[in-house]
N, CA, C and O of each residue as an XYZ file, in Angstrom:
504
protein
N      16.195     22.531    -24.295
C      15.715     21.671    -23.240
C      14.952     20.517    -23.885
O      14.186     20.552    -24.848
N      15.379     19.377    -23.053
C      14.449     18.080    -24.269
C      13.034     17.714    -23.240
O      12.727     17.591    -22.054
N      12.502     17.650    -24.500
C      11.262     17.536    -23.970
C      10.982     15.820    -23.081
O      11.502     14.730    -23.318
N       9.963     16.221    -22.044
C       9.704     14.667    -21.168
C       9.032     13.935    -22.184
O       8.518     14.290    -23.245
N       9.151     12.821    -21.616
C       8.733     11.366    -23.084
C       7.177     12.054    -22.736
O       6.545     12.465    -23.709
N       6.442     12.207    -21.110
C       4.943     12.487    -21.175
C       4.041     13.389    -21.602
O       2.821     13.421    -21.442
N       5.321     14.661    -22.581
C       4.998     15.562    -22.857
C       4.789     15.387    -24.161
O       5.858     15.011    -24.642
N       3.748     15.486    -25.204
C       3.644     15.258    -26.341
C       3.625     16.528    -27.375
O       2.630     17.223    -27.167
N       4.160     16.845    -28.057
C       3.808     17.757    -29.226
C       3.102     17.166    -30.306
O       3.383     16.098    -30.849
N       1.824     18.211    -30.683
C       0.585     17.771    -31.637
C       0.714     18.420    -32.541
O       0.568     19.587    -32.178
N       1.032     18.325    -34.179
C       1.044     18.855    -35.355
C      -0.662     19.347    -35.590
O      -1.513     18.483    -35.801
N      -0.976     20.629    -35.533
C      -2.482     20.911    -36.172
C      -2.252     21.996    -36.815
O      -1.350     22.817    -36.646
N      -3.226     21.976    -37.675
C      -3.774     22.816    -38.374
C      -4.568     24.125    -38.064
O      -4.136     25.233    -38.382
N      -5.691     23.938    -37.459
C      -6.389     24.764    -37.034
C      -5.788     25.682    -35.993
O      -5.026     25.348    -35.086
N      -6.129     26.576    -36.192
C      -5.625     27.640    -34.402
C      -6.709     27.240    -33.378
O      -6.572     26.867    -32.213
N      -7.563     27.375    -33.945
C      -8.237     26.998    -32.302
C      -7.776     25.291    -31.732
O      -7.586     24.999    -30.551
N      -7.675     24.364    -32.866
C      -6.886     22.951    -32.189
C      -5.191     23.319    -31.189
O      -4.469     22.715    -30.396
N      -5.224     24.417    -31.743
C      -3.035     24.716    -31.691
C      -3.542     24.912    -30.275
O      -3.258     24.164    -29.339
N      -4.449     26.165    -30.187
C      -4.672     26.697    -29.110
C      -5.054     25.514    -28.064
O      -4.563     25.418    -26.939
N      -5.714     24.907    -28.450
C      -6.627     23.963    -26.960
C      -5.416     22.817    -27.128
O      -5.078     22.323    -26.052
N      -4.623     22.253    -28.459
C      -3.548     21.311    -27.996
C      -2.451     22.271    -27.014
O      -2.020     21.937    -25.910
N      -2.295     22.918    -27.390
C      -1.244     24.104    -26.595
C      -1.515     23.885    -25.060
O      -0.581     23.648    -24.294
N      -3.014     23.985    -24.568
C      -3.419     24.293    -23.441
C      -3.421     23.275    -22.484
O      -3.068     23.475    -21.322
N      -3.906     21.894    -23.025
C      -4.197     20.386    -22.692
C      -2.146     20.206    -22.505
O      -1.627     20.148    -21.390
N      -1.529     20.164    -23.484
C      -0.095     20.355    -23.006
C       0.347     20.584    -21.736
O       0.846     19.827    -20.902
N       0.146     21.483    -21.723
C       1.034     22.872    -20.503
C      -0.321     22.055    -19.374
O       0.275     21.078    -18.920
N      -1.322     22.047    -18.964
C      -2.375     21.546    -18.120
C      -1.029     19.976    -17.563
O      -0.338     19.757    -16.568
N      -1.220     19.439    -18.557
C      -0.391     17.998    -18.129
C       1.052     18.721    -17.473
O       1.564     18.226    -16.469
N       1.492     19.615    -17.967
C       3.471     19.323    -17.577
C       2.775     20.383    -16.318
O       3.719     21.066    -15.921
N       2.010     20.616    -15.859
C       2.054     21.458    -14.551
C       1.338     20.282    -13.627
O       1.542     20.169    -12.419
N       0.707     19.664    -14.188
C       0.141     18.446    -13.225
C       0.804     17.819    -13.176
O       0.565     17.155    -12.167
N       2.176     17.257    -13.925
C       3.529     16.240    -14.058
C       4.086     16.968    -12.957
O       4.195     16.318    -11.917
N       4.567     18.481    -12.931
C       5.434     19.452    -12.058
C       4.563     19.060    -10.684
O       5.177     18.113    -10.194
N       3.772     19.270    -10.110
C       2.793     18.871     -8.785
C       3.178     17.421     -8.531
O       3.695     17.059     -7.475
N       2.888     16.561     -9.607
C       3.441     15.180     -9.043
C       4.495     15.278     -8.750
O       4.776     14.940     -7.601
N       5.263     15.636     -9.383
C       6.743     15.775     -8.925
C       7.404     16.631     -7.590
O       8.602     16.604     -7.305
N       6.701     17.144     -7.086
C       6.405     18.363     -5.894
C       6.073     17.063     -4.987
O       7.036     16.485     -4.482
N       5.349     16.787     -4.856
C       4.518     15.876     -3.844
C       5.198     15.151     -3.490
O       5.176     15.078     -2.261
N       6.104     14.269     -4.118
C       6.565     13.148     -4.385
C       8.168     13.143     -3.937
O       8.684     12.534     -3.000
N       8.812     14.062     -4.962
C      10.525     14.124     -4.639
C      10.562     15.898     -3.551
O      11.461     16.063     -2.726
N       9.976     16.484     -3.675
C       9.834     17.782     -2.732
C      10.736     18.844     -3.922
O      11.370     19.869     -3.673
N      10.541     18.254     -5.071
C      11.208     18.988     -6.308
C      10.261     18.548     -7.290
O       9.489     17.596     -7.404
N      10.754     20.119     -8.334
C      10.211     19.763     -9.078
C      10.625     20.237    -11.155
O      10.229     19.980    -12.292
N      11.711     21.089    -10.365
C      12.313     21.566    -11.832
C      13.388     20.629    -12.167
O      13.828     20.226    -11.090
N      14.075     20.044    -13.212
C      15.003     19.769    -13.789
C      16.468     20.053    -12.941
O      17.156     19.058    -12.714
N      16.884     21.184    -12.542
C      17.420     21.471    -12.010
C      17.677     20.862    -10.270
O      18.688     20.288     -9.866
N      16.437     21.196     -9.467
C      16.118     20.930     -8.324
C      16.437     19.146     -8.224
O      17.025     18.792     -7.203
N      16.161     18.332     -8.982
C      15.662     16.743     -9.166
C      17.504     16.401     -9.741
O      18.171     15.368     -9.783
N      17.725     17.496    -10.017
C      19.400     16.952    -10.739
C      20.017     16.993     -9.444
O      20.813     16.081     -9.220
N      19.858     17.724     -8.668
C      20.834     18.322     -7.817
C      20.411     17.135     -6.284
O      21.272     16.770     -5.482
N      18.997     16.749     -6.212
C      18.502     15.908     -5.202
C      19.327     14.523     -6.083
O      20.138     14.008     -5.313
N      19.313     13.920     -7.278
C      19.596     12.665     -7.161
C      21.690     12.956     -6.730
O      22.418     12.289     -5.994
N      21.938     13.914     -7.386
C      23.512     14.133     -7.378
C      24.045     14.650     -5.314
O      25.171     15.041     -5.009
N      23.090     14.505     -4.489
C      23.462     14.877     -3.276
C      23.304     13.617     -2.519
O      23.844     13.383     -1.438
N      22.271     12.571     -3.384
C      22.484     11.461     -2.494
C      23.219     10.384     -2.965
O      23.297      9.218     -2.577
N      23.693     10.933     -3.788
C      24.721      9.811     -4.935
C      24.407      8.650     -5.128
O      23.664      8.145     -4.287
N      24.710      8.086     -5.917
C      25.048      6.696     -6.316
C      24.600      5.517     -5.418
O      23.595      4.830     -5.599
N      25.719      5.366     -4.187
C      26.271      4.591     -3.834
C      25.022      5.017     -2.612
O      24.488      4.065     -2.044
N      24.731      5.952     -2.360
C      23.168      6.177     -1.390
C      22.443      5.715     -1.971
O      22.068      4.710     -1.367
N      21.902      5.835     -2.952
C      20.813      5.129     -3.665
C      20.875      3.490     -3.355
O      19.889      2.932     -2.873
N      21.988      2.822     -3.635
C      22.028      1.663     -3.879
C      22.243      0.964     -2.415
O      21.724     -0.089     -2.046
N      23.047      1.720     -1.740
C      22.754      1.342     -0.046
C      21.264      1.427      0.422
O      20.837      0.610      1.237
N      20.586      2.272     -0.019
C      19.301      2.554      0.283
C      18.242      1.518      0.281
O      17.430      1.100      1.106
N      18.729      1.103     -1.679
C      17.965     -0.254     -1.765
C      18.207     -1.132     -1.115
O      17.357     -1.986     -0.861
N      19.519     -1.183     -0.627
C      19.865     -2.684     -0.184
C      19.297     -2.824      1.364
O      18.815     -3.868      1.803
N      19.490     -1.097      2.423
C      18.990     -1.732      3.794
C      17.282     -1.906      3.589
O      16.724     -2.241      4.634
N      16.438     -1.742      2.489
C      15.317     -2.011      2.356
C      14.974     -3.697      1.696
O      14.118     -4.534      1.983
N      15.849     -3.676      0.924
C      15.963     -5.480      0.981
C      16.225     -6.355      2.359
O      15.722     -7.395      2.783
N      17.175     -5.519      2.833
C      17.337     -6.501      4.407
C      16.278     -6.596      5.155
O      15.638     -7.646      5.220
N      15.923     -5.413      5.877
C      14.783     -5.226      5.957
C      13.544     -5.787      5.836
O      12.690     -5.759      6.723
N      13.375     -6.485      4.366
C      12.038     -7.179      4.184
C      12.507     -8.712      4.168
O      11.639     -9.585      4.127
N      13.585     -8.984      4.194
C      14.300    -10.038      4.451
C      13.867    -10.455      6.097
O      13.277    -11.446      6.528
N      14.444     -9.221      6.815
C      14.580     -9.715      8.174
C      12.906     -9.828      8.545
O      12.484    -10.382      9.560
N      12.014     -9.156      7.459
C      10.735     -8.503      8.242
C       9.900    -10.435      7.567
O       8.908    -10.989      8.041
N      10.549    -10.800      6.725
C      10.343    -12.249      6.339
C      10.642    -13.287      7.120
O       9.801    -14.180      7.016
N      11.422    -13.496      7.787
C      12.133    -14.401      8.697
C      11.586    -13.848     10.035
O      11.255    -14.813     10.723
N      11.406    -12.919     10.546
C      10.167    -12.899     11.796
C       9.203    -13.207     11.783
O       8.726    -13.538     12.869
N       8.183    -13.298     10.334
C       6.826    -13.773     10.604
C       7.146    -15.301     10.279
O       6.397    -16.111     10.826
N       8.200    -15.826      9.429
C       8.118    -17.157      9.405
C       8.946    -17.767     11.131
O       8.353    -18.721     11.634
N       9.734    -17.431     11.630
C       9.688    -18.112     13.108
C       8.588    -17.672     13.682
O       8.099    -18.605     14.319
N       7.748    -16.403     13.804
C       6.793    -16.446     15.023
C       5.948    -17.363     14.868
O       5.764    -18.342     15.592
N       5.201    -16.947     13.539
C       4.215    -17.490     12.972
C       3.674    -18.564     12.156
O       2.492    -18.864     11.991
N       5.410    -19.448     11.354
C       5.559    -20.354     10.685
C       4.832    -19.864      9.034
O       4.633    -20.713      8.165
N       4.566    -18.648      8.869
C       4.348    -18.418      7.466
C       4.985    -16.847      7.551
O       5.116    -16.072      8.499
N       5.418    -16.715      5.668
C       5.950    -15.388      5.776
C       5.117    -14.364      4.568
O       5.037    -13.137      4.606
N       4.720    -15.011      3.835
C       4.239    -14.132      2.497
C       2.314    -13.691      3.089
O       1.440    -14.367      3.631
N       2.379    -12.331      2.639
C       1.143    -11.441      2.398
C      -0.106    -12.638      2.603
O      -0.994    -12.598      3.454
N       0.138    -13.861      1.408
C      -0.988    -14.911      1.390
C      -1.213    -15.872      2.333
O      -2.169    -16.638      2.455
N      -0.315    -15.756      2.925
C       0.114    -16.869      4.298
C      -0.882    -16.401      5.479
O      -1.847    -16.935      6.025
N      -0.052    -14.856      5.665
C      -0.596    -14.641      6.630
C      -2.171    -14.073      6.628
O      -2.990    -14.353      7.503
N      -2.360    -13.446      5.774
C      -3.778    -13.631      5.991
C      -4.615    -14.925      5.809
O      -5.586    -14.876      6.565
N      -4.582    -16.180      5.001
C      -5.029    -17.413      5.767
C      -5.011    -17.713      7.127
O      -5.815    -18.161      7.945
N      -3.761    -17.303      7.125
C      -4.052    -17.682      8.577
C      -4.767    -17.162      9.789
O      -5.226    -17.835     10.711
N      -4.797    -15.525      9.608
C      -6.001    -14.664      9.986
C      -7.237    -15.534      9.830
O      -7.752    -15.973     10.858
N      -7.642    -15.758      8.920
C      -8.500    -16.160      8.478
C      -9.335    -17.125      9.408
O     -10.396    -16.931     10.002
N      -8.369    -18.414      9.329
C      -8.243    -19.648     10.234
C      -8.657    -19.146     11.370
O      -9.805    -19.345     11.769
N      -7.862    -18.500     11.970
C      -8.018    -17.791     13.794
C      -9.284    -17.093     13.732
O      -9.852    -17.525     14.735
N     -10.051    -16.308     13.193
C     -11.075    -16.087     12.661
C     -12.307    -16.811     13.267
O     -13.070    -16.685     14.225
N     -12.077    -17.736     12.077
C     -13.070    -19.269     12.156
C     -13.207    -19.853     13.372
O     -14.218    -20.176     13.995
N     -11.532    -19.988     13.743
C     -11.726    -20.621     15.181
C     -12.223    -20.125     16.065
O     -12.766    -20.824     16.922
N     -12.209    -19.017     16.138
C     -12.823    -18.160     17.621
C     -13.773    -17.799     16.989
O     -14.260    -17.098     17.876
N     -14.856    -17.634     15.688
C     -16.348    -18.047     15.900
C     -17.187    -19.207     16.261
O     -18.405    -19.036     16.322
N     -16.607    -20.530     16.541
C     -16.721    -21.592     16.546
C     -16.577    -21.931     17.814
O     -17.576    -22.364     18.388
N     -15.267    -21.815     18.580
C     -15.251    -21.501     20.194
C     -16.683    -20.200     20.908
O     -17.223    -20.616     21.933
N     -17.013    -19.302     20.574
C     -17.292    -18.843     20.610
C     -19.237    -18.923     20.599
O     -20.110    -18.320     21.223
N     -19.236    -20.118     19.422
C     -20.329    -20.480     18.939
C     -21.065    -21.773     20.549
O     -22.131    -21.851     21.160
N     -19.970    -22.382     20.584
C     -19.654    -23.414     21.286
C     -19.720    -22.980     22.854
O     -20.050    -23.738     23.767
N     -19.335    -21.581     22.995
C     -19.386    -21.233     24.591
C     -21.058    -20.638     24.739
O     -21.644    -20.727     25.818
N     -21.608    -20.130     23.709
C     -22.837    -20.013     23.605
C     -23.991    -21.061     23.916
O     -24.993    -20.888     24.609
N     -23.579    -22.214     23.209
C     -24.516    -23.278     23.474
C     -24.506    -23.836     24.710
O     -25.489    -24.090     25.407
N     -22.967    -24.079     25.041
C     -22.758    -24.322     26.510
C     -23.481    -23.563     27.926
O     -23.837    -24.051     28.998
N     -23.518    -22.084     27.373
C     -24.562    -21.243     28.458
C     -25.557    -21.284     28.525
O     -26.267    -21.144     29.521
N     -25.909    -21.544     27.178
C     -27.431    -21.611     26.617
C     -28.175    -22.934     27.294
O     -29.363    -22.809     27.592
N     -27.269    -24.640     27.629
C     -27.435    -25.521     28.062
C     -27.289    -25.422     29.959
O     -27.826    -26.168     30.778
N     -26.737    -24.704     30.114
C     -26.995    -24.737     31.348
C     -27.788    -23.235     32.087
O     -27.694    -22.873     33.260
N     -28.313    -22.779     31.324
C     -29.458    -21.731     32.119
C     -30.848    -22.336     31.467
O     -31.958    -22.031     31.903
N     -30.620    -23.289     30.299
C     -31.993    -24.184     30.557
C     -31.997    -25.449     32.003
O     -32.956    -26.033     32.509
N     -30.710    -25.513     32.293
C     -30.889    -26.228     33.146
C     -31.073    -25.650     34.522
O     -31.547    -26.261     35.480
N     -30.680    -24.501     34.516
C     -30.868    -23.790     35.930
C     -32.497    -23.306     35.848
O     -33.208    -23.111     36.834
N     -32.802    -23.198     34.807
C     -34.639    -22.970     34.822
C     -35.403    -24.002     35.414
O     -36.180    -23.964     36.368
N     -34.906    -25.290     34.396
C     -35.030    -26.715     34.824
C     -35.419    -26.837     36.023
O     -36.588    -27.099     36.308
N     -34.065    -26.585     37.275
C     -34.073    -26.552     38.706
C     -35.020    -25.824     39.675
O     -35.580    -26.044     40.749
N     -34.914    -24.801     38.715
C     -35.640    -23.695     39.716
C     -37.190    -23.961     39.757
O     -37.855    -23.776     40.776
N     -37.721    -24.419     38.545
C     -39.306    -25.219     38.353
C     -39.484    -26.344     38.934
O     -40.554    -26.951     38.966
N     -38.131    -26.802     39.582
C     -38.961    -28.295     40.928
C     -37.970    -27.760     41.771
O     -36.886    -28.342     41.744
N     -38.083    -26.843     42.471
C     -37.441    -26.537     43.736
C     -38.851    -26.259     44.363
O     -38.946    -25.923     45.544
């Protein structure tokens, strides 16, 4: 069985190094095996041969492609709704809308604020 590139073998000397490189080893390829659990819902050699060989080839590569369309089409909706399409776009423009409606906002304040001094105004010469 060939070993994974993340799996390293350590030349030592000592037994107690053999022992704790031995241990630090096997610690990683069972924490590699868990990632691999989590991730593909496999995790032996076997299991991961048999998942890429059931969705073949030509699944894989269809796969990629309706996920390219996809961000294609998911690109061309925010640029007609919104007139921008990239990650940086649209949050500027969040941004912007933001600003504006603290500012409207700022602005409807003063406006209330100007006329309940003026309704005080009134009410002190009535």
């Amino acid at each position: 069985m060939p070993a994974s590139p993340s799996a390293k073998l350590v030349a030592v000397d000592e037994p107690d190094s053999l022992t704790a490189s031995m241990e630090s080893q096997l610690i990683a390829l069972y924490e590699e095996k868990s990632e691999l659990q989590e991730a593909l819902g496999a995790s032996t050699s076997e299991q991961i041969i048999a998942l890429f060989r059931a969705s073949g080839e030509n699944s894989f590569a269809e796969s990629l492609t309706l996920q390219l369309e996809s961000l294609y089409a998911e690109h061309a909706e925010l640029q007609d709704a919104l007139g921008v399409s990239t990650a940086t776009e649209v949050i500027a423009l969040v941004a912007r809308l933001r600003s504006s409606v603290r500012q409207l906002v700022e602005v409807e304040k003063r406006r209330l604020d100007d006329q309940s001094l003026l309704l005080t105004f009134h009410e002190r010469n009535l």
